[in-house]
C-alpha positions in Angstrom: 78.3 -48.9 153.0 75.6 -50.5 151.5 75.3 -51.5 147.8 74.1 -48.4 146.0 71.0 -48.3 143.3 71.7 -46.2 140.6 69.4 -45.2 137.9 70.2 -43.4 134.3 67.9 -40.2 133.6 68.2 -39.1 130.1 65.7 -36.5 128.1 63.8 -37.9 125.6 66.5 -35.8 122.0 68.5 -38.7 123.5 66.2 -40.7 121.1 66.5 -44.1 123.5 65.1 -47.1 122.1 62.1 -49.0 123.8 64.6 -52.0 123.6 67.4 -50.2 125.8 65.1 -48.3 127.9 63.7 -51.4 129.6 67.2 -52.7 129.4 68.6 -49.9 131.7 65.4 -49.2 133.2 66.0 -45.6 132.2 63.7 -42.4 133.4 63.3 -40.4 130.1 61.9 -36.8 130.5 60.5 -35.7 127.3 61.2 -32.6 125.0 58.7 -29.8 124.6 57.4 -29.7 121.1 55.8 -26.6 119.7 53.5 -27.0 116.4 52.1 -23.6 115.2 52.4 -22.5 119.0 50.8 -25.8 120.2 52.9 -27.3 122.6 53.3 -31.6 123.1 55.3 -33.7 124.8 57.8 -36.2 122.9 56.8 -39.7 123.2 53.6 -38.9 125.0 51.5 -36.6 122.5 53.6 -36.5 119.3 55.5 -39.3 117.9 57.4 -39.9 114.5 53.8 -40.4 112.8 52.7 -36.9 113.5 55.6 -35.1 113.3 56.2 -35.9 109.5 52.9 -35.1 108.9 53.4 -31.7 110.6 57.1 -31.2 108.6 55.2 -32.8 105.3 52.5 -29.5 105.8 55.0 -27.1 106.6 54.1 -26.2 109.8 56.1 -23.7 111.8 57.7 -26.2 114.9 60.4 -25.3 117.6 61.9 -27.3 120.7 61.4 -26.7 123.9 63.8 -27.6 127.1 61.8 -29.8 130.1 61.5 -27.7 132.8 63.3 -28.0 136.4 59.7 -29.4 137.7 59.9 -32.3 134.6 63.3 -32.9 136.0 62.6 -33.3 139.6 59.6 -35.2 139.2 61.3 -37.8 137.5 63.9 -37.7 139.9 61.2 -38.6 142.8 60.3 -41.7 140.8 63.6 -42.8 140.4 63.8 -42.8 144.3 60.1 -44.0 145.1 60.9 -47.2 143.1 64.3 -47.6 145.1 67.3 -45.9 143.6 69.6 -44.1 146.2 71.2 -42.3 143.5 71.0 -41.3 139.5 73.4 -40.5 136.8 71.6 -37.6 134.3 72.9 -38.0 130.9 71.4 -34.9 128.2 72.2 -33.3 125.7 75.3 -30.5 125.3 75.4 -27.1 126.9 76.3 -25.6 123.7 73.1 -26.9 121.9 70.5 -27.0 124.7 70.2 -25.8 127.5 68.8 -29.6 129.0 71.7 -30.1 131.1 71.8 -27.0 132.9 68.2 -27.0 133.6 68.8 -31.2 134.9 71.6 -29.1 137.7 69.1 -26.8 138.9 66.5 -29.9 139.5 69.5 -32.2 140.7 70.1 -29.6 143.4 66.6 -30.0 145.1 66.7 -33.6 144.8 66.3 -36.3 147.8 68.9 -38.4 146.8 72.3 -37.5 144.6 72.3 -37.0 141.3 75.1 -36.4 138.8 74.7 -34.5 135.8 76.3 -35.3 132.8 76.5 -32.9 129.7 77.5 -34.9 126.9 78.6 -32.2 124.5 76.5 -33.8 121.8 72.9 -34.6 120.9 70.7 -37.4 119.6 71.4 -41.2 120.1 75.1 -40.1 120.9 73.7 -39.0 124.2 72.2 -42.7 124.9 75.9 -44.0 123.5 77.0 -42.0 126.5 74.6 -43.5 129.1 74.9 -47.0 127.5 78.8 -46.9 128.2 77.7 -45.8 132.1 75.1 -47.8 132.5 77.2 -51.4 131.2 80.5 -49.6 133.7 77.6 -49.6 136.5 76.5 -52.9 135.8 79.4 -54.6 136.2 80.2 -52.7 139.7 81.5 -49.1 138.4 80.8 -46.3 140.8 78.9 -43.5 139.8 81.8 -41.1 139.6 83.4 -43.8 136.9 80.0 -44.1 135.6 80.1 -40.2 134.5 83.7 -40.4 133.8 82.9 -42.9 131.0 79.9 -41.5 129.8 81.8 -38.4 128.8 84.9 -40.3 127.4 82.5 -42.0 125.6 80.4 -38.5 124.3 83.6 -37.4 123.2 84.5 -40.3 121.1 81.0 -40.5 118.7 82.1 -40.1 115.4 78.4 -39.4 113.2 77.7 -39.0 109.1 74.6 -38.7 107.7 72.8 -36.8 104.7 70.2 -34.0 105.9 66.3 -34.3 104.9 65.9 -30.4 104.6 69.1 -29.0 105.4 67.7 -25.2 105.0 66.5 -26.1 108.5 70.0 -27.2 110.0 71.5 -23.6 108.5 68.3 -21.9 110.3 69.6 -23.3 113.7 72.5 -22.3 112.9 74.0 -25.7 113.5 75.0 -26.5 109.4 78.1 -24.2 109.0 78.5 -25.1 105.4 75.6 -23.4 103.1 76.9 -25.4 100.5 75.0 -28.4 102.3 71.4 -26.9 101.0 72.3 -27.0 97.4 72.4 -30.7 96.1 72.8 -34.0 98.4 75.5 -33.2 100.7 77.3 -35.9 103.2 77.4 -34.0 106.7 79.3 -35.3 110.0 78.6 -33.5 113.4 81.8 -32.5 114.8 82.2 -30.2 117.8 78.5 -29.7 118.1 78.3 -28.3 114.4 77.5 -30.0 111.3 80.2 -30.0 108.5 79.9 -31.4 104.5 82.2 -34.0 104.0 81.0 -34.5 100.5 78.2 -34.7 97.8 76.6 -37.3 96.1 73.9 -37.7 93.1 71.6 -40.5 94.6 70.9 -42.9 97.7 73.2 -45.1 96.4 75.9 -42.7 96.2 75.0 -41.4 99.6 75.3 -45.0 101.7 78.2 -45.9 99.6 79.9 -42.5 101.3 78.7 -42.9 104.4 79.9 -46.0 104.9 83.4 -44.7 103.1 83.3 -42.3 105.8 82.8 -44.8 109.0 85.9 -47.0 107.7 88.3 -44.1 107.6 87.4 -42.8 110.6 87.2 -46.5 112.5 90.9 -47.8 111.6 89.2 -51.5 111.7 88.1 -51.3 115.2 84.9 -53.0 117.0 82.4 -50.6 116.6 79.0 -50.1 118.6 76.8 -48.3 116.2 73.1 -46.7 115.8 71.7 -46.4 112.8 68.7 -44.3 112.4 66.2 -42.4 110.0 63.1 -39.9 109.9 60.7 -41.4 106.6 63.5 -43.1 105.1 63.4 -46.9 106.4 65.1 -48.5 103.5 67.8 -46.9 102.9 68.7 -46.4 107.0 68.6 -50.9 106.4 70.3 -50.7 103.7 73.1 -48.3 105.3 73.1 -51.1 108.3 73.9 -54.1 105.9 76.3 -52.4 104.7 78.3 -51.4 107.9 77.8 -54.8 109.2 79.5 -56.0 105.9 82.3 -54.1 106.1 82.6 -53.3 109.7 83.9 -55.2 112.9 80.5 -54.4 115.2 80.1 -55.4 118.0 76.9 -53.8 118.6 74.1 -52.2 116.2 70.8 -50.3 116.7 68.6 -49.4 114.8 66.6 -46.0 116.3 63.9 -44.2 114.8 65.1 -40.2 114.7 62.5 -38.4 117.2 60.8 -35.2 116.8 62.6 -32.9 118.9 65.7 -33.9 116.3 63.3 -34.1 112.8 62.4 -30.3 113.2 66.2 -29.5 113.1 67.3 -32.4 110.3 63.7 -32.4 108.2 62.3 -35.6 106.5 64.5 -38.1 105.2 67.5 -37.6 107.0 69.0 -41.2 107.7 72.9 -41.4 108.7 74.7 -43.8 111.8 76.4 -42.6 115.0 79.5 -44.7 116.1 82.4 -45.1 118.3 85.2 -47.9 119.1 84.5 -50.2 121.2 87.0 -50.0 124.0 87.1 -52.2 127.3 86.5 -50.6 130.2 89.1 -50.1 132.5 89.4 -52.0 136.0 87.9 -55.4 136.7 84.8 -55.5 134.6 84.2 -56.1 131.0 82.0 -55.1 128.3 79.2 -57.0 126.8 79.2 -59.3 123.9 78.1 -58.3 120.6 74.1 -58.4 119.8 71.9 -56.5 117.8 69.5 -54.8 119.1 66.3 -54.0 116.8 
């Protein structure tokens, strides 16, 4: 049989960085974004810039899921420029319908593609097709590849403190209405967003964040992204302080997109994690870097 190329398709609420785009030479399809029943394209036509400026006026903004067409098109790249098959990592069934939509494209596509629905959303989803895309690397095949993206989905650990919460609790994603009143701590569990605490000032808030990462890590190596929506300092001050007190092996920094800031509002800043574990069989993870 002869060597396979395999590409990694994710949608752009996966909130991949330039940096690890390039590196995997990942096919994003970007997230419909509707201002005041305007619609825009993430990372095309409305960026970080514009969205705080639209959440800053109090626009009225939704999501919207790429289409099958989105899908397939980016598909047909991925096999004009060579690949004979693709791994499709998105965003969880019970928060999107992404995935789903990803099958129904997959199914009209020239070469094979696997669909993987993570469970999760956000830069957990690139976690996922980071773990794939180093298994792949190093000569996985792309049933392994999926079988590690979703061991990987399912091990992302997250905390974080919400910009505007009162939007999280319109999604109905923030299960605690406690959350809106004060500063409130808030992991994402399960595809729903619990309080794990409150605190009185920044300070307070990275102190329990970082609290929160140490109980939950048991001193492992840790691969981490840390990331923010207007709120720059404190998302680097939140990364100096895990990589003080943490074993990491890996740690990005990733700006929160729009199709996430019009569910978590301005200001939100918090890290996603999960233990590093080598992968099983007769290749190896990388070494540790930081990737900015």
């Amino acid at each position: 049989m002869p060597d396979q190329v395999t590409r990694i398709v994710v949608d752009s609420g996966a909130q991949m960085t330039p940096v690890l785009r390039e590196r995997f030479k990942a096919e994003v399809v970007p997230v419909g974004i509707v201002v005041d029943g305007v619609a825009y394209s993430e990372g095309e036509d409305i960026d970080l810039a514009k969205i705080s400026e639209v959440l800053a006026r109090g626009a009225t903004v939704s999501t919207s899921t790429p289409s099958p067409g989105d899908f397939l098109r980016a598909y047909e790249r991925c096999a004009r420029d060579g690949a004979t098959q693709i791994l499709s990592v998105h965003t969880g069934g019970t928060l999107s319908s992404t995935a789903s939509t990803a099958r129904l494209a997959a199914a009209s596509a020239e070469i094979p593609v696997v669909v993987v629905d993570t469970g999760t959303a956000s830069f957990p989803v690139t976690m996922s097709a980071w773990s794939a895309a180093d298994a792949l690397a190093a000569g996985a095949t792309l049933k392994r590849a999926m079988t590690i993206a979703m061991a990987t989905a399912a091990a992302i650990d997250s905390v974080f403190i919400l910009g505007a919460p009162e939007l999280a609790a319109r999604g109905g994603r923030l299960i605690d209405r406690d959350a809106i009143e004060g500063t409130a701590v808030v992991a994402f569990t399960d595809g729903e967003m619990k309080v794990v605490g409150h605190v009185k000032s920044p300070e307070d808030a990275i102190a329990a964040m970082a609290d929160y990462v140490q109980a939950r890590s048991d001193g492992e190596l840790l691969r981490i992204g840390v990331g923010h929506i207007g709120a720059s300092e404190l998302a680097a001050t939140l990364a100096d302080v895990l990589e003080s007190r943490q074993r990491v092996e890996n740690l990005v920094h990733y700006d929160i997109g729009p199709s996430i800031a019009v569910h978590t509002g301005l200001g939100t800043v918090g890290c996603v994690f999960h233990k590093s574990q080598p992968i099983q069989g007769t290749f190896t993870v990388p070494v540790r870097e930081n990737l900015l």
